[in-house]
N, C-alpha and C positions, 0 to 999 in steps of 0.2 A: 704226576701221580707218585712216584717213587719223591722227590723235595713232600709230599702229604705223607707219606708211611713214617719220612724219618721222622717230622717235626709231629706224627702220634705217639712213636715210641718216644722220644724225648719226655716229650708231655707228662705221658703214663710213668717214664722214670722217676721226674720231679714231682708227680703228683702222689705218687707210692710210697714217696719219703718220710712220711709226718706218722714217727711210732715213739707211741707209751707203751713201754715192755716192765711186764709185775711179772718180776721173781719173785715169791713166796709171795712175803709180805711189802717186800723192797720195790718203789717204784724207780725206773728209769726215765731219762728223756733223752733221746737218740736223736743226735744232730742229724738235720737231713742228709747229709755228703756222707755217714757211715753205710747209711742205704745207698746211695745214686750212684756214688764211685768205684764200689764192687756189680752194681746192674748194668751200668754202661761198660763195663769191663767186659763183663760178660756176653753183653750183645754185642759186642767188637768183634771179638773170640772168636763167637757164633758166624759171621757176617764174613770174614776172613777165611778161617777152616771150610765154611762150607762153599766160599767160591773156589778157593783151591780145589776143594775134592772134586768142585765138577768142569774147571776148566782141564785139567787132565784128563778128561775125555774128550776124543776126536768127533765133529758134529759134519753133517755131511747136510749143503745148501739144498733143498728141492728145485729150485731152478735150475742152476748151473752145473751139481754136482760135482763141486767145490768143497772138499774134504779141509778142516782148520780145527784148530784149538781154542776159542775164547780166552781173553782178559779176563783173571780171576775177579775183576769187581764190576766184571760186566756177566761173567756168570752168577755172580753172588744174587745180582737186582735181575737177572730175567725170568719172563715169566713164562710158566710150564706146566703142562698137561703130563702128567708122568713120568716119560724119559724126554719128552721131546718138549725143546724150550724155544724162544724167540729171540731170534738172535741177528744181526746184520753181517749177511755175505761180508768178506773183507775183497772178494774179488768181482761177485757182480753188484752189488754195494744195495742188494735188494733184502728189506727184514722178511722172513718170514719163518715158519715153526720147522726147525732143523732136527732130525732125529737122529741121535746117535751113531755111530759106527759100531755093528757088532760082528763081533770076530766066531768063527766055526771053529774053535777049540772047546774041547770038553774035556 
């Protein structure tokens, strides 16, 4: 599932590429790679930043109750109901939807 997301978004990159841009009167024709190489930049960017942000939160197993961190590119691809994502114990090595650790500070 996740090898089928990437090779849509690829697709969708390269298929997004093919622009005739009129200034005024002035026609352009933009090589595909001025388009594809700033969009896959940016879904890099994206894909990165956002597993970071969420592997720094502590998840806590429903089975075991096994408190961990996730791999930021395994938090980047999992998948999530809200706060709570799917994730595989590192200690009882069972997937199942891990919800967050939340702290009593206010």
């Amino acid at each position: 599932m996740k090898g089928i997301s990437l090779l849509s978004v690829l697709a969708l990159t390269l298929a997004l590429t093919s622009c005739d841009v009129h200034f005024g009167d002035v026609h352009y024709d933009v090589p595909w790679w001025v388009v594809a190489i700033p969009t896959a930049l940016i879904l890099l960017t994206a894909f990165i930043v956002g597993g970071i942000i969420i592997s720094k939160k502590k998840y806590v197993c429903p089975n075991c109750g096994h408190v961990f961190s996730p791999k930021f590119y395994k938090a980047a691809y999992s998948v999530h109901l809200n706060d709570d994502r799917v994730f595989k114990c590192p200690h009882c090595k069972k997937r199942d939807l891990c919800s967050p650790v939340r702290s009593n500070k206010k």
